[in-house]
DOGUBA-972194 format. One record per residue (C-alpha): x, y, z; residue in one letter; residue number from 0. Coordinates in Angstrom, 3 decimals. Layout:
> east;north;up;code;pos
> X;Y;Z;A;NUM .
...
This chain:
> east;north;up;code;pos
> 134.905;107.684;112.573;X;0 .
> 136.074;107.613;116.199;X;1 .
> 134.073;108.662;118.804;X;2 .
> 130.937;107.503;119.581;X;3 .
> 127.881;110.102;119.602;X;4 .
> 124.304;109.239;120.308;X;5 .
> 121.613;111.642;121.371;X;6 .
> 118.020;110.690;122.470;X;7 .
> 115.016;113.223;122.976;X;8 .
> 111.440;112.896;123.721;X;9 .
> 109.349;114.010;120.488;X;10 .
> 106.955;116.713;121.042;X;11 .
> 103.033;116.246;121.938;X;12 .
> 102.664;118.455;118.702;X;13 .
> 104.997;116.957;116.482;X;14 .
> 102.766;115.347;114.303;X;15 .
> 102.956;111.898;111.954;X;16 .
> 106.835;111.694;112.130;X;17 .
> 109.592;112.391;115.178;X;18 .
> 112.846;111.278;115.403;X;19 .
> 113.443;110.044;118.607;X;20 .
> 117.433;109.420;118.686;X;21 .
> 120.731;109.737;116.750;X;22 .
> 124.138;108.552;116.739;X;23 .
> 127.158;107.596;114.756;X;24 .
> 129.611;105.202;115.861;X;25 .
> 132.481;102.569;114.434;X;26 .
> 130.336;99.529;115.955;X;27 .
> 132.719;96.183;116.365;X;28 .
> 130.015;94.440;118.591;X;29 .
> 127.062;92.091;117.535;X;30 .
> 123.964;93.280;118.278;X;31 .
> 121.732;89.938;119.351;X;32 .
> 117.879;89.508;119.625;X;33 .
> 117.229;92.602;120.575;X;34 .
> 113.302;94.329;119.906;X;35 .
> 112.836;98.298;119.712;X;36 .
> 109.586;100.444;120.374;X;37 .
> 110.303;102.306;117.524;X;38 .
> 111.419;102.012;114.137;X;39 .
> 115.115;102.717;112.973;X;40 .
> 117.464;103.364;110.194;X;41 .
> 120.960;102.032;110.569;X;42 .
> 123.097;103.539;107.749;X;43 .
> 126.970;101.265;107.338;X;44 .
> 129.482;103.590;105.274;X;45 .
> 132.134;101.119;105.321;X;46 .
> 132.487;97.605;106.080;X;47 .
> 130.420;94.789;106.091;X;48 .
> 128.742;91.878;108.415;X;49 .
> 125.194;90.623;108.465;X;50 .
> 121.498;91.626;109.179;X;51 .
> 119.137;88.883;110.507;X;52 .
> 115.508;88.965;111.574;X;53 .
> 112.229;86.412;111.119;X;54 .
> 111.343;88.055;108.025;X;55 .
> 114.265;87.786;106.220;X;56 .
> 116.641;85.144;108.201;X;57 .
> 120.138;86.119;107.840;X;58 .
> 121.346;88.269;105.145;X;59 .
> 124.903;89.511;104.785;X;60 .
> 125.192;92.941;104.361;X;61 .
> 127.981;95.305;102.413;X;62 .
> 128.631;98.793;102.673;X;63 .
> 127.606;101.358;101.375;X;64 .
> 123.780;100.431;102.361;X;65 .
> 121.027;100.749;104.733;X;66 .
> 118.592;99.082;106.976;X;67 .
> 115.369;99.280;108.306;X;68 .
> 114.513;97.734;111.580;X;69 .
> 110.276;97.836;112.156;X;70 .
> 109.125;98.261;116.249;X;71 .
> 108.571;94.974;118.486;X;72 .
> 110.264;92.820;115.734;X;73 .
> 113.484;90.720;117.342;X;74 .
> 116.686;91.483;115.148;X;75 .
> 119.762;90.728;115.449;X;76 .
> 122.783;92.271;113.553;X;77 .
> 126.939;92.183;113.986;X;78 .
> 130.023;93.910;111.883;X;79 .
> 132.789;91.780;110.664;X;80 .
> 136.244;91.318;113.049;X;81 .
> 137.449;94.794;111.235;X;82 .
> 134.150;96.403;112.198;X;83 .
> 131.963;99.017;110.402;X;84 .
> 131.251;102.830;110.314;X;85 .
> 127.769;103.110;110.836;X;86 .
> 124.687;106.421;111.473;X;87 .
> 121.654;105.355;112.932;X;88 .
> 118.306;107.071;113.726;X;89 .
> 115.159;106.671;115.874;X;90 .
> 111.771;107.363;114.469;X;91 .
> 108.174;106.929;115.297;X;92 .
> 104.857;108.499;114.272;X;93 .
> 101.687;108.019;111.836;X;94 .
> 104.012;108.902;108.686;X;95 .
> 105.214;104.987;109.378;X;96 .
> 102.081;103.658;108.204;X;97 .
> 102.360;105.671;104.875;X;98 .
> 106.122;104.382;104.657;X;99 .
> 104.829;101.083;105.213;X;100 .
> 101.636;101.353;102.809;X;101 .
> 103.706;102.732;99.626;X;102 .
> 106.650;100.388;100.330;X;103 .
> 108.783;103.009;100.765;X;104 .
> 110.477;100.606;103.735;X;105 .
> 109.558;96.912;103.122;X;106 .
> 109.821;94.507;106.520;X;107 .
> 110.873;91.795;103.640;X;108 .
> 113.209;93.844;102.235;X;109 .
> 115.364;95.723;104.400;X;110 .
> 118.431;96.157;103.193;X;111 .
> 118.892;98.970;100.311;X;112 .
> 122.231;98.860;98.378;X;113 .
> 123.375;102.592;98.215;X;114 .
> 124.758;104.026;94.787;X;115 .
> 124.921;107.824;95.977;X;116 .
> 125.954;107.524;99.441;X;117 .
> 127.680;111.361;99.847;X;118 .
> 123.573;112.518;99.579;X;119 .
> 123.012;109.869;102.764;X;120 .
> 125.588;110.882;104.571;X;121 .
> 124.632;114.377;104.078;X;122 .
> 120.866;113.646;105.239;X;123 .
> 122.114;111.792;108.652;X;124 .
> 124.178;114.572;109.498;X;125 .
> 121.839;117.349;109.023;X;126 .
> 119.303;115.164;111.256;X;127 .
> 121.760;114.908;113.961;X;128 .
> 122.954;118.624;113.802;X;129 .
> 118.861;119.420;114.279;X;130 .
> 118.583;116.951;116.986;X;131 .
> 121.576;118.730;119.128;X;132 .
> 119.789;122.412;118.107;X;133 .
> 116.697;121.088;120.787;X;134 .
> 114.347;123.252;119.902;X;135 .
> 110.849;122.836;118.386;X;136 .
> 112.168;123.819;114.926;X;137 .
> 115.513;121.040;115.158;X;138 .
> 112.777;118.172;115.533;X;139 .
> 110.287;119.242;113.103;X;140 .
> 113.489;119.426;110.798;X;141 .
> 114.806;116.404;111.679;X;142 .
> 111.905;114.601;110.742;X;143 .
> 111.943;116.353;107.727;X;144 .
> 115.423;114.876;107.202;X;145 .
> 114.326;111.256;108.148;X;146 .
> 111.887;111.829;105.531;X;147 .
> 114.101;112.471;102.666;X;148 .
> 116.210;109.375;103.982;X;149 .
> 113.620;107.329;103.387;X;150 .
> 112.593;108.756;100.066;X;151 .
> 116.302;108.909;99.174;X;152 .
> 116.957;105.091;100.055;X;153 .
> 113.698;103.987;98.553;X;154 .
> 114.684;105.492;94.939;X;155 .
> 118.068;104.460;95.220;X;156 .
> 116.429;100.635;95.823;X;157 .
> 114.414;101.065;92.455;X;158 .
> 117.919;102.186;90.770;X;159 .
> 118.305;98.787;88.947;X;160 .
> 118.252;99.343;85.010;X;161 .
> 115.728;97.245;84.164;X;162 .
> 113.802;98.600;86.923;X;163 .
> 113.627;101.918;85.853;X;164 .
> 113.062;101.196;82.072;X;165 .
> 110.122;99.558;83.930;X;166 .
> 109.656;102.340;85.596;X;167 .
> 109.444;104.592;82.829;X;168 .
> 107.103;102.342;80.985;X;169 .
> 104.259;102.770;83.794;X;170 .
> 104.750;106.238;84.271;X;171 .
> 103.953;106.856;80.709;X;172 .
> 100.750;104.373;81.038;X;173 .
> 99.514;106.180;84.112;X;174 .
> 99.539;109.165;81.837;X;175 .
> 97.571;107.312;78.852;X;176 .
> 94.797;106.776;81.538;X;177 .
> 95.431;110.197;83.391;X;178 .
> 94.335;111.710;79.674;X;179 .
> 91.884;109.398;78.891;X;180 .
> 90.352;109.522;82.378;X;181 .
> 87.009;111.176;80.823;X;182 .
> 86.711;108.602;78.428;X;183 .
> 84.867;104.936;79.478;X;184 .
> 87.653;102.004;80.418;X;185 .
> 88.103;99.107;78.353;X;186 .
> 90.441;97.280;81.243;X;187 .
> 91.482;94.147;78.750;X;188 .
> 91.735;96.228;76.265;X;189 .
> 93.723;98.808;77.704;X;190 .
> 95.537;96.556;78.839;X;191 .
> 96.495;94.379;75.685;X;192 .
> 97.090;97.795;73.979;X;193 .
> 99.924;97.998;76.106;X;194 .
> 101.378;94.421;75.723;X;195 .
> 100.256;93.202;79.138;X;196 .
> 97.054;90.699;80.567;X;197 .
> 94.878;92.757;83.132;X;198 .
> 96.443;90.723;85.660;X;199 .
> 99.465;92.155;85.029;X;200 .
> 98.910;95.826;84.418;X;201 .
> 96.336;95.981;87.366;X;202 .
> 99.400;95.023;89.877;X;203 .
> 102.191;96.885;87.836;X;204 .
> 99.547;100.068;87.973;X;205 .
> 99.244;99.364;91.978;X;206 .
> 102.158;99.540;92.736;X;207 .
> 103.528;102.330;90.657;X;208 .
> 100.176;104.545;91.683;X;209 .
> 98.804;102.896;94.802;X;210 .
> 95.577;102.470;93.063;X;211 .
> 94.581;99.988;90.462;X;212 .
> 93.712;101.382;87.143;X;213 .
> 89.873;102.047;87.803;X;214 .
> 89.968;103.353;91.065;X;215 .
> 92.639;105.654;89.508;X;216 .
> 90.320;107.040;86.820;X;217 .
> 87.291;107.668;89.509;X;218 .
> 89.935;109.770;91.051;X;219 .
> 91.073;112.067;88.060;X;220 .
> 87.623;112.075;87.619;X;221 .
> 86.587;113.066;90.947;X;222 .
> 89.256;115.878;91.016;X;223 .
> 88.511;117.240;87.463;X;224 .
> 84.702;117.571;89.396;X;225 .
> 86.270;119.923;92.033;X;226 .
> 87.664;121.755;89.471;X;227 .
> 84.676;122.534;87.410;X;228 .
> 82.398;123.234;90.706;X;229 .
> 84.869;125.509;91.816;X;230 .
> 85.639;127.535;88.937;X;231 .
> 82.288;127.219;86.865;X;232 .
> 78.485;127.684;87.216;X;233 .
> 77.811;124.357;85.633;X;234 .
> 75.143;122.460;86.907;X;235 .
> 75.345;119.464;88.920;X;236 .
> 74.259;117.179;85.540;X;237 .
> 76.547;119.322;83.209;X;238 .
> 79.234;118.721;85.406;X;239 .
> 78.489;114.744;85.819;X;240 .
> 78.508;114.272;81.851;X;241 .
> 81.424;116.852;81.650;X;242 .
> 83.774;113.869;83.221;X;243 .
> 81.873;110.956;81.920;X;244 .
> 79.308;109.993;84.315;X;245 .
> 76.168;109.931;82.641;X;246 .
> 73.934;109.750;86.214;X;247 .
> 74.117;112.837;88.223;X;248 .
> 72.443;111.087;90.975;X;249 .
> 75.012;107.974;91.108;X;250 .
> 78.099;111.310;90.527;X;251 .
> 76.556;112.992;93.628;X;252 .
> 76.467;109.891;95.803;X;253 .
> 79.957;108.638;94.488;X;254 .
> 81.456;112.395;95.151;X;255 .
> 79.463;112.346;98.988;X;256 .
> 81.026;109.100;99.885;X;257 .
> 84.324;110.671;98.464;X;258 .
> 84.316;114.022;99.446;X;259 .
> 82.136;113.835;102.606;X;260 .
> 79.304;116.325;101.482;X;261 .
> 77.440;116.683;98.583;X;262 .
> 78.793;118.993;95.083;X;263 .
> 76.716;121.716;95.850;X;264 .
> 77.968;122.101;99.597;X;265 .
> 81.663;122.147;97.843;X;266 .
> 80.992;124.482;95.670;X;267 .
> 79.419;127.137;98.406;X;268 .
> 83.148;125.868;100.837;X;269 .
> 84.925;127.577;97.445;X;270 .
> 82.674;130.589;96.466;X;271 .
> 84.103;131.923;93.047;X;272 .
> 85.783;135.310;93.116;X;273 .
């Protein structure tokens, strides 16, 4: 990596939750010191290796292959080694932060994400940088479409660790006990000891693999099983309340108003059976 590129555009009024704002690659020798952004970025080192540091974190060294996340109006600081490093970077903003934020897809306390594939990285920067220099309405909406997939890309590549993913693979098949037994009422302790764990602990593993802890996560199968029988049956209201385990029509039409935002019935005439 030689020359330095960088490009910068002004995202579009319709762009939406995400636009990437800027681009560049560069072999970066210099220390980058206290400096804040109005935007979030992604700084991507192929080669080399120095150190990240910011108040959340204090200083970390840092080894390529990896990325880092840098969050708006935080002061950071960063620097390659004396040999330097090869490094991508990308400017982002928009609403679709909050939801990387929210699912800890990007972690202020944990920015730095070891890569183990970094070919399918590389491949994702440069395809966001080609549709930066294309300029046109279609380039940005498909740049942020490769900023997404960074991020998702990076975040599964974090979770890589083998004990991690055994982990993994041990919740997703619990959030599909309780997917199937969603109908069904929900013993939490017991659930919970049938699966070796206290409540405490498969409450926050269920949060965090779902984003919802394990009884707000059965209201919601519930909830869209609902939709599904109002919009493809004649049930009644009631019918349809015992159908997925709610026993009170009147508490399953106030719980699916506060939900939904109108009442079964006015769902059912929005999607008129054909």
């Amino acid at each position: 990596m030689k020359d330095a590129e960088a490009i910068y555009r002004t995202p579009l009024g319709a762009a939406g939750g995400l636009a990437v704002t800027g681009s560049g690659r560069q072999h970066a020798r210099r220390a980058v010191t206290d400096r804040k952004l109005p935007s979030f970025a992604v700084v991507l080192v192929e080669r080399g290796q120095g150190w990240l540091a910011t108040a959340a974190t204090g200083r970390m060294s840092l080894t390529g292959p990896a990325l880092f996340w840098l969050f708006p109006n935080r002061v950071h600081s960063y620097s390659p080694d004396e040999g330097g490093w090869d490094e991508r970077w990308a400017l982002f903003e928009g609403s679709f932060t909050r939801d990387f934020v929210r699912l800890r897809i990007i972690a202020e306390r944990h920015p730095v994400v070891a890569l183990h594939h970094l070919d399918e990285v590389v491949r994702l920067f440069g395809n966001l940088h080609a549709d930066l220099l294309d300029d046109t309405n279609l380039g940005q909406a498909s740049a942020a479409l490769m900023l997404h997939r960074i991020a998702i890309s990076a975040a599964k590549q974090a979770s890589g660790a083998a004990d991690r993913r055994q982990e993994r693979l041990d919740m997703a098949d619990i959030v599909e006990t309780l997917r199937r037994r969603a109908m069904q009422p929900l013993d939490l302790a017991a659930f919970a000891a049938e699966h070796g764990m206290s409540p405490a602990t498969l409450r926050r593993r269920f949060t965090l693999e779902t984003g919802l802890p394990p009884k707000a996560f059965q209201l919601r199968v519930r909830m869209d099983h609902a939709k599904q029988l109002l919009a493809t049956t004649d049930e009644k209201i009631e019918t349809v309340a015992a159908m997925i385990g709610l026993d009170d029509p009147f508490y399953f039409s106030r719980v699916f108003h506060d939900r939904e935002g109108c009442s079964p019935r006015e769902f059912r005439a929005r999607y008129p059976r054909v």
